[in-house]
N, C-alpha and C positions, 0 to 999 in steps of 0.2 A: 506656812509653806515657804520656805526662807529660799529651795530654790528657785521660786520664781522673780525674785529680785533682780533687777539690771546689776550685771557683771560690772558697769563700770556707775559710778555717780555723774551721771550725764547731767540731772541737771545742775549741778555745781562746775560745770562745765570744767573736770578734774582730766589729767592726764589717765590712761591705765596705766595698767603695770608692763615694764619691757619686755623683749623680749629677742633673741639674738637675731641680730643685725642682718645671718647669713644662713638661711635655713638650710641644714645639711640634703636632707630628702626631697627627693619631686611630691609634686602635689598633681591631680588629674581633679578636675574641675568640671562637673557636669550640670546646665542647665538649658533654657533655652538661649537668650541671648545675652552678650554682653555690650552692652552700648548705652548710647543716652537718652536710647528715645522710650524709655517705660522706668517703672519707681526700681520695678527688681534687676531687669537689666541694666539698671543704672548701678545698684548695688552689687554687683556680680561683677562689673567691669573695675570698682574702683578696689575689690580683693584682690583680683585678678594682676591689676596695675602693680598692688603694693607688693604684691609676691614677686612679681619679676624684678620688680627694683630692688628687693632685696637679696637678686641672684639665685631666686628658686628655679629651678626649673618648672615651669607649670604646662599640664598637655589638657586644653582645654576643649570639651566637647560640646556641640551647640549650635544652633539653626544660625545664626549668625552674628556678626562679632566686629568691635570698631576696628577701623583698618588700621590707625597706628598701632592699638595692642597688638596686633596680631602681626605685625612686624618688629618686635620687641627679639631680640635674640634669645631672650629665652621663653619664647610661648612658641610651642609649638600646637597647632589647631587640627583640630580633626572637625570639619563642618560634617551635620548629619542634613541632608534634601525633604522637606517637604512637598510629598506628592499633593499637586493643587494647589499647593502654597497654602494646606492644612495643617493647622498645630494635629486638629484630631487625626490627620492618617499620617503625621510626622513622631505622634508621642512613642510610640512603639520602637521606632526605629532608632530613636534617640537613644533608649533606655539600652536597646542592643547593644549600641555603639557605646554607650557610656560601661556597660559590663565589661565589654570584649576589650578596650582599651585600660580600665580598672586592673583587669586580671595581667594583662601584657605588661605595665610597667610595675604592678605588686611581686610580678613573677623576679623584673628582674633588680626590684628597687624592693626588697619587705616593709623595710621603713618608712615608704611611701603613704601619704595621705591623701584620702577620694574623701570629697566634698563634691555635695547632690545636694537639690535643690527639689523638697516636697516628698515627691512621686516622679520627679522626671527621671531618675532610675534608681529600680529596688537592689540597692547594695549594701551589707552592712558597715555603714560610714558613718563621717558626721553628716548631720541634716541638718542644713540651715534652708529654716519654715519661712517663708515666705506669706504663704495662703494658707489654711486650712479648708477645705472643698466642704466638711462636715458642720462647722461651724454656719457657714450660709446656704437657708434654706431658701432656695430659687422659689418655689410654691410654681403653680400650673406654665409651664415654662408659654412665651405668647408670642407671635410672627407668624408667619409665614408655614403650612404644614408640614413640608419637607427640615426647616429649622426648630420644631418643634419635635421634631423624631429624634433630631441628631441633637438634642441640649438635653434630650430625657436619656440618650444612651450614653451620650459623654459624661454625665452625672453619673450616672450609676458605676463607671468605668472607670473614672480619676478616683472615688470615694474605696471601691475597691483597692483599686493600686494605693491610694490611703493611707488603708490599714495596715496593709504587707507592710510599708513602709514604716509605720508606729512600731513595727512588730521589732525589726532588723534593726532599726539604726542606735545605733551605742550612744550617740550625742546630739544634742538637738538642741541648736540655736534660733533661735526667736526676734523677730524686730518687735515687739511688742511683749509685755505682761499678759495685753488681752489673749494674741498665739500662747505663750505658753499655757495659759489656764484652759485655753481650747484646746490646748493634746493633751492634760493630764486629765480633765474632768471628760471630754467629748472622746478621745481616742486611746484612752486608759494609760499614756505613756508614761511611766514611775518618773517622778516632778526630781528625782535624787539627776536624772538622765537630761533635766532640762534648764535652757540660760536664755535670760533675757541679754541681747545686746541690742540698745537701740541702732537706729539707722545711722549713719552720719551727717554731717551738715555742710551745705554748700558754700566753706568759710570765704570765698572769693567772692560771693554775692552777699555784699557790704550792702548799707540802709541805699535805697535810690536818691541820686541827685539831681535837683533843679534842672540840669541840661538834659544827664540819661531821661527823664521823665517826658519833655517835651519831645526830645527827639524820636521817642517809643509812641506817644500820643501821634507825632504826624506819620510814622510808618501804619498804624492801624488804623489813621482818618479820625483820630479822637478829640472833637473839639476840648481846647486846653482846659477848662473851665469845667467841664463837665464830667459828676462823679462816674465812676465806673467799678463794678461787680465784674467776678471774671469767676469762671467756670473750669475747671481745666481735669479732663478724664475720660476713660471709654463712653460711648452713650451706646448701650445697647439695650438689647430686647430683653434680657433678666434684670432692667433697672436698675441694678447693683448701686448702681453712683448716686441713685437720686436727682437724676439732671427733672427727671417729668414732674417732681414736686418739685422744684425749683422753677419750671418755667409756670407753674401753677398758681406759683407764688408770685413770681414778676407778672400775670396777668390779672391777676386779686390787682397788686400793686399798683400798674397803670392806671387802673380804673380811676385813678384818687388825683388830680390836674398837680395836686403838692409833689408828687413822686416827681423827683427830678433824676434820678441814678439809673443808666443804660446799664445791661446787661452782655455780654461777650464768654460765648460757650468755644473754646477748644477741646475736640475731641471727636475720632470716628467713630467709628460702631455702624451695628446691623441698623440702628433704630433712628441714625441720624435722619435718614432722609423723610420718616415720619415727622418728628420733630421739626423740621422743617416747613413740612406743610402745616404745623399745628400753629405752626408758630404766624404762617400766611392769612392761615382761616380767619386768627386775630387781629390781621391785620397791625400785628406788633413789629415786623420787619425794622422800624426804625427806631426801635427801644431794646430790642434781644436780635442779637447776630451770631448764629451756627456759623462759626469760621471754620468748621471743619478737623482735619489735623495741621499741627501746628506745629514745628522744629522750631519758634523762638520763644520759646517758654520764658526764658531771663527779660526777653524786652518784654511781652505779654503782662509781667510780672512789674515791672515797672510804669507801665503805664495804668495800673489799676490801684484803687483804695481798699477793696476788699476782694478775697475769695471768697466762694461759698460750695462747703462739700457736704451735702445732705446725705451722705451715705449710708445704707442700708447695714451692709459691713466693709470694714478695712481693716484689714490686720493691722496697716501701719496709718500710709495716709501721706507719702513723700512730696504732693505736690502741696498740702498744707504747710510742711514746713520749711518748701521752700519759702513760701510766701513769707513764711514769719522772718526768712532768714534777708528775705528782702523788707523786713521793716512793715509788712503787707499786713494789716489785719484778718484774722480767719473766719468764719462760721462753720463750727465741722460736729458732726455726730458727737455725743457724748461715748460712745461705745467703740468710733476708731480707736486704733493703737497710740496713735499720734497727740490722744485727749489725755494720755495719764502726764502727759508734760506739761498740761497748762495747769499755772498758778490759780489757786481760788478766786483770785480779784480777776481772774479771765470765764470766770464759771458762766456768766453771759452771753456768754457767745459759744457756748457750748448746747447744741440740740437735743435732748431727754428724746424726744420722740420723732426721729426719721419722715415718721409718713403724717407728722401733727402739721401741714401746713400752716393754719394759721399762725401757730408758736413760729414757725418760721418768720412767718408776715411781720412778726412783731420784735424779735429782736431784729430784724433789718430796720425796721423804725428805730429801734432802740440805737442802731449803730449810727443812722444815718443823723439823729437827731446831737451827737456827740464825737465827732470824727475824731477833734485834735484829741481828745481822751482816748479813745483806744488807740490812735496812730502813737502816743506817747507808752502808751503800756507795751503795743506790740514789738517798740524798738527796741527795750530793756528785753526783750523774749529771747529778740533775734539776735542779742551779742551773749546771750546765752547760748543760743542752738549753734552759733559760728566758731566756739571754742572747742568743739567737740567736730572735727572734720572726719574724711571719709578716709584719711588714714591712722585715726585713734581708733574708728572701728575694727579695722584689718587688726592693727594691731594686737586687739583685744579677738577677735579670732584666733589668730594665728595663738597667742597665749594659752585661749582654751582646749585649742586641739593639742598642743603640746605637756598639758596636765593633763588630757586623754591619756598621751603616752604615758608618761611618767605613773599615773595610776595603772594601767596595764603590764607595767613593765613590774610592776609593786607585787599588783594581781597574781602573773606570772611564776612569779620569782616565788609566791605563795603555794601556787600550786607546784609549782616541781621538789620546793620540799616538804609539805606533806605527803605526796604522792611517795616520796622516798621513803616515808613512816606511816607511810599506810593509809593516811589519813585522806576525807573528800572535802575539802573546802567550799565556802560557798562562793557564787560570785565577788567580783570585787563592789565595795559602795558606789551606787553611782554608776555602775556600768556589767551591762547583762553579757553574755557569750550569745 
């Protein structure tokens, strides 16, 4: 299946291929947010970035958006309001807004390019996947009853909108191999229609220094000397992340006087405030710290030896490789997105089975008993993943929507002259009507 290969040779940390400087046509750009405080809004923001510097006009539609982009001269924004400060009674109205603004500047721009994000609006564009909703099964959704109604209707509701979405869209970009194998095999989308581009990488978050280190240790109260785990993702009531077999794990692990490695979870969610108490009942408070949410992920990241992402599913996995890109060792899912980029001599520290805690238990022994080794392997990773930034990915967008064109324009050009001679063509390769 050759198209599910990454568009570009990331890990050879390879340039793409170019691509002009000064895109003639607008682009309308619809998802939730743009900004830095989540993996996909952090990816939406730095396309977003690279299109207006290269003089596109971009009209971008979205719950909310970093204030410098959105004073860039050439983004112009159209925010959509969440009633409630709900994604689920804001999705609908996004998807409106993402239509009605699509239609208005295709109207007066044809050559114009819509990029949607999923399901956040059914337009036939490119889709660059982020999640697949069908690939993760939540199983008996658990909280609270009134949150247990609304996670069985919102499931059924995104997986719908889903489909439409597999149905319509012409191009479908991917941050993972694991995504695209999930819409050709889970949501039937013909693989001719689909491209892996990986995520980018945060080339400014160079290996941590002696000083950044210490100075990150006294903002978060970490004694210097003392190893530290860090946690960093939603913590809610559909488990997705794995944070509850993680703290499962660090309470196996206390038990043992030799465990010397604190633990430190960033992250909100529905479920944090249980995990809190669980974490009281243990009486672990001063071994595992629910910090909550957290906007300094880069010092976070700094003052820690290892992440650990026990995830259920991840299409990608952005906070893994920030970590790597900080020189940080990982423990992440064998099945995130983010796993097809470790090298076999990393297979280790790679998790076969999500909900196996002990397996867990044991390669954290395994890490702990070995630091300078993996801290040596994982810095050779991170000047891997650093050569490949978050504008070689645009790049490689921008590239693939424009052989979009270029094959429709082929397409086209196919059908108007059969059509001359009578003849019905089929679609073009690669791309359905």
């Amino acid at each position: 299946m050759a198209a599910l290969k990454p568009a570009v040779p990331t890990q050879e940390g390879a340039r793409p291929v170019a691509v002009p400087t000064q895109p003639a046509s607008p682009w309308v750009l619809v998802a939730g947010g743009f900004h830095r405080h989540g993996g996909m809004d952090k990816a939406n923001l730095a396309l977003a970035q690279y299109l207006a510097e290269q003089g596109a006009p971009v009209h971008i539609v979205c719950y909310s958006i970093d204030a410098d982009l959105a004073r860039h001269p050439q983004v112009t924004v159209h925010i959509v309001s969440r009633p409630a400060q709900s994604y689920f009674l804001g999705r609908p109205l996004l998807d409106f807004a993402g239509r009605r603004i699509a239609r208005r500047i295709l109207k007066r721009w044809p050559d114009a390019k819509v990029l949607v994000n999923g399901d956040s609006c059914l337009w036939p564009a490119i889709n660059w996947v982020h999640y697949v909703h069908h690939a993760w099964d939540e199983g008996p959704p658990e909280g609270p009853l009134w949150f247990r109604v609304k996670q069985r209707l919102n499931t059924w509701l995104v997986r719908k909108r889903e489909l439409s979405a597999a149905r319509m869209g012409r191009l479908f970009i991917t941050n993972s191999n694991r995504t695209s194998r999930d819409l050709v095999e889970g949501l039937g989308v013909d693989a001719r229609r689909v491209h892996t581009i990986y995520l980018g990488g945060e080339s400014e978050w160079g290996p941590v220094t002696g000083a950044e280190k210490a100075a990150s240790r006294r903002l978060f109260n970490i004694p210097e000397a003392r190893p530290i785990a860090v946690f960093i993702g939603s913590i809610g009531h559909d488990r997705r992340k794995g944070c509850d077999v993680l703290l499962e794990a660090w309470r196996r692990l206390c038990a043992d006087p030799e465990w010397d490695v604190d633990l430190l979870a960033a992250g909100t969610g529905s479920a944090l405030g249980m995990c809190r108490q669980q974490v009281s009942e243990w009486n672990l408070e001063g071994r595992i710290r629910m910090l909550g949410f957290c906007d300094r992920v880069r010092d976070l990241l700094a003052a820690a030896d290892l992440l650990v992402s026990p995830v259920r599913y991840e299409a990608y996995g952005l906070n893994v490789q920030e970590a790597i890109c900080r020189g940080v060792p990982a423990i992440v899912s064998s099945a995130a997105g983010v796993a097809e980029r470790y090298d076999p001599e990393l297979s280790p520290l790679l998790l076969p089975d999500p909900e196996d805690v002990d397996d867990l238990v044991a390669r954290l022994r395994q890490w702990r008993a070995n630091m300078p080794y993996w801290e040596s392997r994982f810095a050779r990773f991170g000047e891997t993943l650093r050569r490949y930034g978050w504008p070689e990915m645009a790049r490689c967008i921008v590239a693939m929507a424009n052989q979009q064109v270029a094959l429709d324009s082929i397409h086209n050009a196919g059908v108007d002259q059969n059509a001359s001679n009578g003849r019905h063509p089929s679609p073009a390769k690669g791309f359905r009507n």
